[in-house]
TORKOL-4160 file (C-alpha; in steps of 0.2 Angstrom, whole numbers, padded with zeros to 4 digits, m for minus):
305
<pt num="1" X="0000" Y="0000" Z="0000"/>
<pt num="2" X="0007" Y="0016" Z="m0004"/>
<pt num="3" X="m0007" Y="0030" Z="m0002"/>
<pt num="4" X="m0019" Y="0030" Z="0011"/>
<pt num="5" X="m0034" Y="0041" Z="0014"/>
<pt num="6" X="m0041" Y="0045" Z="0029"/>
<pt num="7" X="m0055" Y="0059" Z="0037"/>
<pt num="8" X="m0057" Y="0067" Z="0053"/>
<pt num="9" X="m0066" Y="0081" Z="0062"/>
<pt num="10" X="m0064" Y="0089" Z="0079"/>
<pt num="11" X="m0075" Y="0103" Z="0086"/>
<pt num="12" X="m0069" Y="0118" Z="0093"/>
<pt num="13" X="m0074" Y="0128" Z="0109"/>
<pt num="14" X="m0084" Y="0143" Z="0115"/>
<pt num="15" X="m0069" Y="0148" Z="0125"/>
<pt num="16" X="m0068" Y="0137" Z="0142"/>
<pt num="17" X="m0080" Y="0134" Z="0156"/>
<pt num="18" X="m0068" Y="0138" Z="0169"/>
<pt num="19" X="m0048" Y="0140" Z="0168"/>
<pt num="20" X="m0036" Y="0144" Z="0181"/>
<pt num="21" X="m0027" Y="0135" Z="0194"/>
<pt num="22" X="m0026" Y="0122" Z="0207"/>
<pt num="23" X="m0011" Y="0123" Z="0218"/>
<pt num="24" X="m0002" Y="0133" Z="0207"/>
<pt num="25" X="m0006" Y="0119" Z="0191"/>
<pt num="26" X="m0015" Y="0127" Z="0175"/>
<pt num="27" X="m0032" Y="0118" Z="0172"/>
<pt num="28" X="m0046" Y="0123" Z="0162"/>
<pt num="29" X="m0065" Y="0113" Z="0157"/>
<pt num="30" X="m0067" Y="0114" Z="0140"/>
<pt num="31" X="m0083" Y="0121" Z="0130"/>
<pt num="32" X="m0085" Y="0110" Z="0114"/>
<pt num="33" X="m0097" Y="0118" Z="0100"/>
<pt num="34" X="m0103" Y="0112" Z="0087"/>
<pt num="35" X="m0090" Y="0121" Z="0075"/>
<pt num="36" X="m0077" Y="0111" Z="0067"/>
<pt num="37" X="m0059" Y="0107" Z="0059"/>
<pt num="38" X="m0061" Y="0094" Z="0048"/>
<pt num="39" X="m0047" Y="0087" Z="0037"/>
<pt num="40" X="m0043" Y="0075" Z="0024"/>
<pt num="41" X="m0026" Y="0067" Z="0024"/>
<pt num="42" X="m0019" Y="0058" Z="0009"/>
<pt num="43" X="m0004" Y="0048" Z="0014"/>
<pt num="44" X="0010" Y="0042" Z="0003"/>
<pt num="45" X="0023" Y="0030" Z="0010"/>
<pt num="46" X="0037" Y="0034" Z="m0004"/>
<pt num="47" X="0039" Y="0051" Z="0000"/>
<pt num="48" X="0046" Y="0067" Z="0014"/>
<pt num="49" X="0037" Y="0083" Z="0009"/>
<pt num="50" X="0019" Y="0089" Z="0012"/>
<pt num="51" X="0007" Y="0097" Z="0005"/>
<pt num="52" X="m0006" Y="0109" Z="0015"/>
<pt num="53" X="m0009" Y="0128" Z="0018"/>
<pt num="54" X="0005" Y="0138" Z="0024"/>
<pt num="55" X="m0004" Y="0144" Z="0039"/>
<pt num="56" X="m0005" Y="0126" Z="0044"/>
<pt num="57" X="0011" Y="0126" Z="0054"/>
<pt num="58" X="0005" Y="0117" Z="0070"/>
<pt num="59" X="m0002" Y="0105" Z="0056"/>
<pt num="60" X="0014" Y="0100" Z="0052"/>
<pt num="61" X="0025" Y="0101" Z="0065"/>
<pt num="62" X="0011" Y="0086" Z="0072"/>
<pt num="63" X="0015" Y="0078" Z="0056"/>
<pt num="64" X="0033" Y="0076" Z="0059"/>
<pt num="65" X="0029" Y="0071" Z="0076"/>
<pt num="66" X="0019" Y="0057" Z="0071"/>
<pt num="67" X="0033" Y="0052" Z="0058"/>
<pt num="68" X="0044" Y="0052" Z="0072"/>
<pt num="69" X="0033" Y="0039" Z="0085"/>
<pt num="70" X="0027" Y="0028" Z="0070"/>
<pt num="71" X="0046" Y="0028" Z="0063"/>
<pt num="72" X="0041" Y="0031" Z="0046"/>
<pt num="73" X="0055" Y="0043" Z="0040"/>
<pt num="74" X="0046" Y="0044" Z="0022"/>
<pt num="75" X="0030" Y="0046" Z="0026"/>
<pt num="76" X="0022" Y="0063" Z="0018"/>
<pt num="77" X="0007" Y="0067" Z="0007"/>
<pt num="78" X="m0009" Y="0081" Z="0008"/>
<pt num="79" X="m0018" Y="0090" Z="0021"/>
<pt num="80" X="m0033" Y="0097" Z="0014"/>
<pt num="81" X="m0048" Y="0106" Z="0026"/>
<pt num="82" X="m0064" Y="0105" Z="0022"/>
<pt num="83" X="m0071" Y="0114" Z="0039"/>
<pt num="84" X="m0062" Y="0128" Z="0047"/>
<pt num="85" X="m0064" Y="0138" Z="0065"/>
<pt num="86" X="m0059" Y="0157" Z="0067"/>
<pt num="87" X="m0042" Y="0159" Z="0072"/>
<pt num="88" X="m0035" Y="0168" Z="0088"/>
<pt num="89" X="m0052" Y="0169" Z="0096"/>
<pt num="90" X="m0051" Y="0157" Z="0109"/>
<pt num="91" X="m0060" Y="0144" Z="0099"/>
<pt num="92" X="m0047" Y="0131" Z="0101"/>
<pt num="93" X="m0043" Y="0132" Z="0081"/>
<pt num="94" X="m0025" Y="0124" Z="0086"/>
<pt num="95" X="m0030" Y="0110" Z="0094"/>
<pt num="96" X="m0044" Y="0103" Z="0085"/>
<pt num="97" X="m0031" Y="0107" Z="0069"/>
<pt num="98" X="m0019" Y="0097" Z="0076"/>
<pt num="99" X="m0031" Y="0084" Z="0084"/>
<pt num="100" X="m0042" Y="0081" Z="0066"/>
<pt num="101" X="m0024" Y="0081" Z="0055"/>
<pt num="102" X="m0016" Y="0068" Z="0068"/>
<pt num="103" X="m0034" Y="0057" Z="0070"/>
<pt num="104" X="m0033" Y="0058" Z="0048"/>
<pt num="105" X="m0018" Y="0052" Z="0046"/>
<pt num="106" X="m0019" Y="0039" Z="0062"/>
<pt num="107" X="m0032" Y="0033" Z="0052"/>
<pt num="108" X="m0025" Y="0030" Z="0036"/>
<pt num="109" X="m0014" Y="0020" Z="0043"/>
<pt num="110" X="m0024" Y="0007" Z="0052"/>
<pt num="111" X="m0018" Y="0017" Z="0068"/>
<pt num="112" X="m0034" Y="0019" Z="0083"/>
<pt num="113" X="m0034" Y="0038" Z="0087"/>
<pt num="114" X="m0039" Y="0036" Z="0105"/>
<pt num="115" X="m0042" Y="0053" Z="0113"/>
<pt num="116" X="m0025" Y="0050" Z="0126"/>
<pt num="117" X="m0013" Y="0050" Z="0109"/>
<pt num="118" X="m0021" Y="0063" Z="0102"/>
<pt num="119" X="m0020" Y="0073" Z="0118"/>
<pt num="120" X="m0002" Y="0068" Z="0120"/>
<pt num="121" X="0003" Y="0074" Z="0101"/>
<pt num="122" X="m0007" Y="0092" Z="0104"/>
<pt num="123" X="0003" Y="0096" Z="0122"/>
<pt num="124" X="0020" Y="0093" Z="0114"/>
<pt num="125" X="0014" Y="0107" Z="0101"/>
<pt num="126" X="0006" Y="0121" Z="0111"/>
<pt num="127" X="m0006" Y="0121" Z="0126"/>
<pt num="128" X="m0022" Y="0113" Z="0122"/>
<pt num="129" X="m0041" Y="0111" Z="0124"/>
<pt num="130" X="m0047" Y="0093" Z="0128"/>
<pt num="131" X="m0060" Y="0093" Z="0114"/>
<pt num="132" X="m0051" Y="0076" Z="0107"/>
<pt num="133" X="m0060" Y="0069" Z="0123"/>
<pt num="134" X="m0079" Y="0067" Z="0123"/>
<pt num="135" X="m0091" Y="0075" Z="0136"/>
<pt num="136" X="m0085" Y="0090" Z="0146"/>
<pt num="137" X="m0068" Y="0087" Z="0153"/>
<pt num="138" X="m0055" Y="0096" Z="0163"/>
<pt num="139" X="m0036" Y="0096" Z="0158"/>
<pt num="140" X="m0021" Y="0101" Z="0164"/>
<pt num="141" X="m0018" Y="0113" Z="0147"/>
<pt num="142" X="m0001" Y="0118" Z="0151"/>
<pt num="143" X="0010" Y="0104" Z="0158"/>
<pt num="144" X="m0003" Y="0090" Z="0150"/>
<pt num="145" X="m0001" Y="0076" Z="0166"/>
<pt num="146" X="m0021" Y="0074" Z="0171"/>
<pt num="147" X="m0037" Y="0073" Z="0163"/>
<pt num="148" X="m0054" Y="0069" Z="0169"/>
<pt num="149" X="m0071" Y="0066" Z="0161"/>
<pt num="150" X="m0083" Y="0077" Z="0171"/>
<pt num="151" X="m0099" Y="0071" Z="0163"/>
<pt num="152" X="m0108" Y="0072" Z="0148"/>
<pt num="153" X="m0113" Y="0088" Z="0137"/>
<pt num="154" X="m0125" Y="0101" Z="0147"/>
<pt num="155" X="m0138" Y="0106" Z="0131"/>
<pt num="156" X="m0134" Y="0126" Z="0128"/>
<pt num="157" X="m0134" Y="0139" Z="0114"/>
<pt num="158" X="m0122" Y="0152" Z="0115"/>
<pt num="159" X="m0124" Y="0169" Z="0109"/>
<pt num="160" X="m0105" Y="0172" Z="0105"/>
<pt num="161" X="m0095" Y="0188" Z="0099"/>
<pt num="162" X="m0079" Y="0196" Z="0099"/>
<pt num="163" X="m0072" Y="0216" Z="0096"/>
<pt num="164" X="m0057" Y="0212" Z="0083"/>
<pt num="165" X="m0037" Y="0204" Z="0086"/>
<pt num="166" X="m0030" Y="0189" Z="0090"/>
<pt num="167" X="m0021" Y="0181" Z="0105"/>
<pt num="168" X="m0009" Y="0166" Z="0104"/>
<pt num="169" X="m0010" Y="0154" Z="0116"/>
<pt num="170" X="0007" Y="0151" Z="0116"/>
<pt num="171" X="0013" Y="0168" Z="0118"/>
<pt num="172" X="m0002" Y="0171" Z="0132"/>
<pt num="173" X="0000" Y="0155" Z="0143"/>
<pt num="174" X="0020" Y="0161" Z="0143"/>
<pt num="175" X="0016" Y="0178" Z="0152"/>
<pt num="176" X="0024" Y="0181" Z="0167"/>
<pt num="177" X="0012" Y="0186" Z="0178"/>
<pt num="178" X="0000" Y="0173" Z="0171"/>
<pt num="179" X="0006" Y="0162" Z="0188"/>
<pt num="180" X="0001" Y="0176" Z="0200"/>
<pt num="181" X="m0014" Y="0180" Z="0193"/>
<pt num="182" X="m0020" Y="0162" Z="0195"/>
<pt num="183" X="m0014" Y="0162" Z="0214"/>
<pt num="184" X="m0023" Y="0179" Z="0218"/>
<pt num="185" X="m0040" Y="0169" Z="0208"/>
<pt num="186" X="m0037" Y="0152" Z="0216"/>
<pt num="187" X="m0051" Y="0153" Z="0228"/>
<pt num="188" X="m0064" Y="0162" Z="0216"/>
<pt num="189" X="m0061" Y="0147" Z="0203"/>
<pt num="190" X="m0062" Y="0134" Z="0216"/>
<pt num="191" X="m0079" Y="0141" Z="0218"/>
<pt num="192" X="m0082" Y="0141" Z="0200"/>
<pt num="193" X="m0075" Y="0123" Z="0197"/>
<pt num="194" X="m0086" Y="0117" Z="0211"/>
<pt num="195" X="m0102" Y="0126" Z="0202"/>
<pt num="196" X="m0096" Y="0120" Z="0187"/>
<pt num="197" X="m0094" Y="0101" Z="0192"/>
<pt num="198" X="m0111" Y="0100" Z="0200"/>
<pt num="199" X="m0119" Y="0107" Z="0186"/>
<pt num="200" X="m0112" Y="0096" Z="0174"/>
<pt num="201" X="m0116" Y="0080" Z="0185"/>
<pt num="202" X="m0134" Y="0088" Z="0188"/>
<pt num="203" X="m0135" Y="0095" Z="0170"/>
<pt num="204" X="m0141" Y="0111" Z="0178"/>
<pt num="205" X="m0136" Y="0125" Z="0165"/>
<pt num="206" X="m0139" Y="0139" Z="0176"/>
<pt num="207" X="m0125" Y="0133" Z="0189"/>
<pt num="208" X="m0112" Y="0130" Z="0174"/>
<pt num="209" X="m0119" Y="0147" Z="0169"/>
<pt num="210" X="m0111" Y="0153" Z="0184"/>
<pt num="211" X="m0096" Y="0145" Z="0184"/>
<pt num="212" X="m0093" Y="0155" Z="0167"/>
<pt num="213" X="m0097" Y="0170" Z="0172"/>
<pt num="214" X="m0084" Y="0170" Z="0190"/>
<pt num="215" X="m0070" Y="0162" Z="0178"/>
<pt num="216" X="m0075" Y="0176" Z="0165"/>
<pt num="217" X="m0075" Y="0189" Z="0180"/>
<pt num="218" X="m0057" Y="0182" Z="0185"/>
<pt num="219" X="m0049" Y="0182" Z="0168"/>
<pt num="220" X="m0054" Y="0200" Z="0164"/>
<pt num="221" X="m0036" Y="0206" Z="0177"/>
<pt num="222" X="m0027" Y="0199" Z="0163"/>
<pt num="223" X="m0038" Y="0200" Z="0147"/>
<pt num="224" X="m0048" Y="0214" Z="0147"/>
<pt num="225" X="m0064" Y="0212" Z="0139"/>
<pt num="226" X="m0072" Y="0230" Z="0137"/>
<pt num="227" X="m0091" Y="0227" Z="0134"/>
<pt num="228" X="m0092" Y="0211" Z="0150"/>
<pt num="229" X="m0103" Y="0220" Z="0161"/>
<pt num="230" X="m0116" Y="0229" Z="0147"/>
<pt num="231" X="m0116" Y="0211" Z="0140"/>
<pt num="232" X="m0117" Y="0204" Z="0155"/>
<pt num="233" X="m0132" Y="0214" Z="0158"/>
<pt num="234" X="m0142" Y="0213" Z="0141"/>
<pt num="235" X="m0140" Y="0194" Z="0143"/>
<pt num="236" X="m0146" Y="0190" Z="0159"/>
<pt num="237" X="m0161" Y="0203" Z="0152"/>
<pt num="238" X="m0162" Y="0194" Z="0138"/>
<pt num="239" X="m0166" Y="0176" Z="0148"/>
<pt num="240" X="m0148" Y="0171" Z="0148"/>
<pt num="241" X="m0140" Y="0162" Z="0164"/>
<pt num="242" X="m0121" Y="0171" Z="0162"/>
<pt num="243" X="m0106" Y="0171" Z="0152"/>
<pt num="244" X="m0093" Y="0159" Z="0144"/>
<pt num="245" X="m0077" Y="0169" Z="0140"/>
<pt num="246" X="m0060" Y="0163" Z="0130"/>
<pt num="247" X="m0048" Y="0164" Z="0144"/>
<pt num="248" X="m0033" Y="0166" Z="0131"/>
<pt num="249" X="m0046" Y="0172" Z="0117"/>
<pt num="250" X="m0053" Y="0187" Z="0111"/>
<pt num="251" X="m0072" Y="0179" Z="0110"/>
<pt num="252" X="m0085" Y="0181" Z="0124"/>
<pt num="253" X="m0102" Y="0172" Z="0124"/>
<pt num="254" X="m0119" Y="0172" Z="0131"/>
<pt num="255" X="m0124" Y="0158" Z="0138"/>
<pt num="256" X="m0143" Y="0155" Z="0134"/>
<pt num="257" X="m0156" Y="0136" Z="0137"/>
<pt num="258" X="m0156" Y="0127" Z="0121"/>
<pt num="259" X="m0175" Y="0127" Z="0122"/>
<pt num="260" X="m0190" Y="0128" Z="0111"/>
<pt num="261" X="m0193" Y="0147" Z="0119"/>
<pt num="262" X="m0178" Y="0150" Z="0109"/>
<pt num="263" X="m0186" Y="0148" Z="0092"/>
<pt num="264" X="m0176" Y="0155" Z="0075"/>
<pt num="265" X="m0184" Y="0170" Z="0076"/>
<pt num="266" X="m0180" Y="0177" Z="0093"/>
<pt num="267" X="m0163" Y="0167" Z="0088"/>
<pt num="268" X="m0162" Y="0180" Z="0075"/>
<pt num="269" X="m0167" Y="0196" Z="0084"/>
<pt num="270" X="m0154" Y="0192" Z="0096"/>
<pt num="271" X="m0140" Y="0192" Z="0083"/>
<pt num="272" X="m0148" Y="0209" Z="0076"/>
<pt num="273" X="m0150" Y="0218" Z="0092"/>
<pt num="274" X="m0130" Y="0211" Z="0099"/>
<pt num="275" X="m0125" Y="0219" Z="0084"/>
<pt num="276" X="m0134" Y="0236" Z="0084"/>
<pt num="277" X="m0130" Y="0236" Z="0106"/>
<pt num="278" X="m0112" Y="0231" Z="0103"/>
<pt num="279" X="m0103" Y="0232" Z="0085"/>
<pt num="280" X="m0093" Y="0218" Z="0085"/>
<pt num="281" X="m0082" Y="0211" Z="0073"/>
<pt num="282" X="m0087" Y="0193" Z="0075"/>
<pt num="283" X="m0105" Y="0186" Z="0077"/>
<pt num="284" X="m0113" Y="0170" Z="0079"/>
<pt num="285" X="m0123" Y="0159" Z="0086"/>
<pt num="286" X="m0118" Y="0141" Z="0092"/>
<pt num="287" X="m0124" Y="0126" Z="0099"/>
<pt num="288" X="m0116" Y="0116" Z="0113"/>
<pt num="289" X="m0108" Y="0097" Z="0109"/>
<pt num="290" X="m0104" Y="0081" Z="0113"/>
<pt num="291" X="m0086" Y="0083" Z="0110"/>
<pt num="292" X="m0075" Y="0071" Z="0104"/>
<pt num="293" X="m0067" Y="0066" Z="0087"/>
<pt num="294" X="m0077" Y="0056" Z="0071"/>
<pt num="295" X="m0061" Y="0048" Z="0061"/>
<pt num="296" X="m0063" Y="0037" Z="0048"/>
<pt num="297" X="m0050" Y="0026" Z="0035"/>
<pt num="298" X="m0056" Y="0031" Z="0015"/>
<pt num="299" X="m0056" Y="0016" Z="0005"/>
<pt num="300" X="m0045" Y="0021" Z="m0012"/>
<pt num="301" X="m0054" Y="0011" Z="m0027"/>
<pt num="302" X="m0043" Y="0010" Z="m0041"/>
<pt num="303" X="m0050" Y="0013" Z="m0058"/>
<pt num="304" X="m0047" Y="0000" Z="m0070"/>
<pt num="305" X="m0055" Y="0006" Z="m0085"/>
């Protein structure tokens, strides 16, 4: 065999439940949505090079890292995306890149892409979300030793926006004073991981809702959101329960009951009114998500007429 095909797709995030610290180690409870990078791998076993957008770097540096831990020095071929997410906003664009590329090619080759390899491959990149996981789960982003599963996928929509730029997650979770302002914040998140673990376990939004809002509270001391406190305000107005920020994003969500009260057409008067009340650059509308990776090995027919 010397090309295999494989297909993957990995769901971003509406920023992170709750990030901060427990005893001075980075942790955060991921957010998946139901917004997605999804990538087509075309392996060939008799070549080096690849093939895939320039802008793809963490891509290929887990490409090469794969090489590596296979031990298949001439193994290359083509990355091609078929879904996209937003860079720089805090939709974990990076890590479901890196996880839906390595879960193609892992694939392709016969490999199983379990959520724990796929895990390990992103934190040797950058630090990383857990989407690879399914359900809500809490990861230790930075230094990668522990993950939990929490429970399964709380139903919610988010009203979700952001004002403009970029932030590296690289760059961000390097800053100095990144460890101080988690100390200072250590008791306000335990009180939001606490809220945020019963309401996962209960599947009570409101309580998770809450849990957003104090890590989205806390995370302001080191990325200022201007708007928090008039959005705040208007979604709560609105029949929200809180907010869900990107702690190392620009993005901020409301967090609203995926309900039938919530028809297209308030739906829509929502986005219309956020837009005229806050003039953002970005806009949308998502819905929450089981998390979790689809993968699967394309079967090449040859032609033979």
């Amino acid at each position: 065999m010397d090309f295999a095909v494989g297909l993957a797709r990995c769901p971003g995030t509406c920023g992170e439940w709750v990030q901060g610290a427990r005893n001075g180690v980075p942790f955060l409870i991921d957010c998946p949505i139901d917004r997605f990078s999804e990538a087509r791998v075309t392996l060939n076993l008799n070549t080096t090079g690849w093939d895939l957008p320039l802008n793809k770097v963490k891509a290929l540096q887990v490409l090469e890292l794969l090489k590596k831990s296979l031990g298949l020095p001439r193994l290359g071929g083509q990355v091609e995306f078929s879904l996209q997410l937003p860079e720089g906003k805090g939709m974990a664009s990076s890590t479901a890149d890196i996880t839906a590329v390595a879960a193609a090619a892992l694939v392709a080759l016969g490999e199983d892409p379990v959520p724990e390899r796929l895990a390990d491959f992103a934190l040797r990149i950058e630090p990383s979300d857990s989407v690879m996981f399914p359900g809500i789960t809490e990861i230790e982003h930075v230094q990668g030793h522990n993950h939990r599963l929490l429970g399964p996928t709380v139903p919610a929509l988010f009203l979700a926006l952001d004002w403009g730029g970029a932030i590296d997650t690289k760059v961000f979770n390097a800053r100095p004073e990144l460890s101080e302002h988690y100390r200072r914040q250590e008791s306000a998140i335990k009180r939001a991981y606490q809220l945020a673990c019963e309401g996962i376990e209960q599947g009570d939004l409101e309580k998770l809702a809450r849990a957003g809002t104090i890590s989205a509270q806390c995370n302001l001391e080191i990325n200022h959101k201007s708007f928090f406190q008039p959005f705040l305000d208007w979604v709560l107005q609105k029949g929200g329960l809180g907010l869900v920020t990107a702690h190392s994003g620009t993005l901020l969500a409301g967090v609203f009951p995926q309900s039938g009260s919530l028809n297209q057409d308030v739906s829509r008067s929502l986005l219309s009114e956020a837009q005229q009340r806050f003039a953002p650059a970005y806009l949308d509308l998502f819905h929450s998500h089981s998390g979790g990776i689809v993968a699967n090995k394309i079967e090449i027919t040859e032609n033979t007429g």
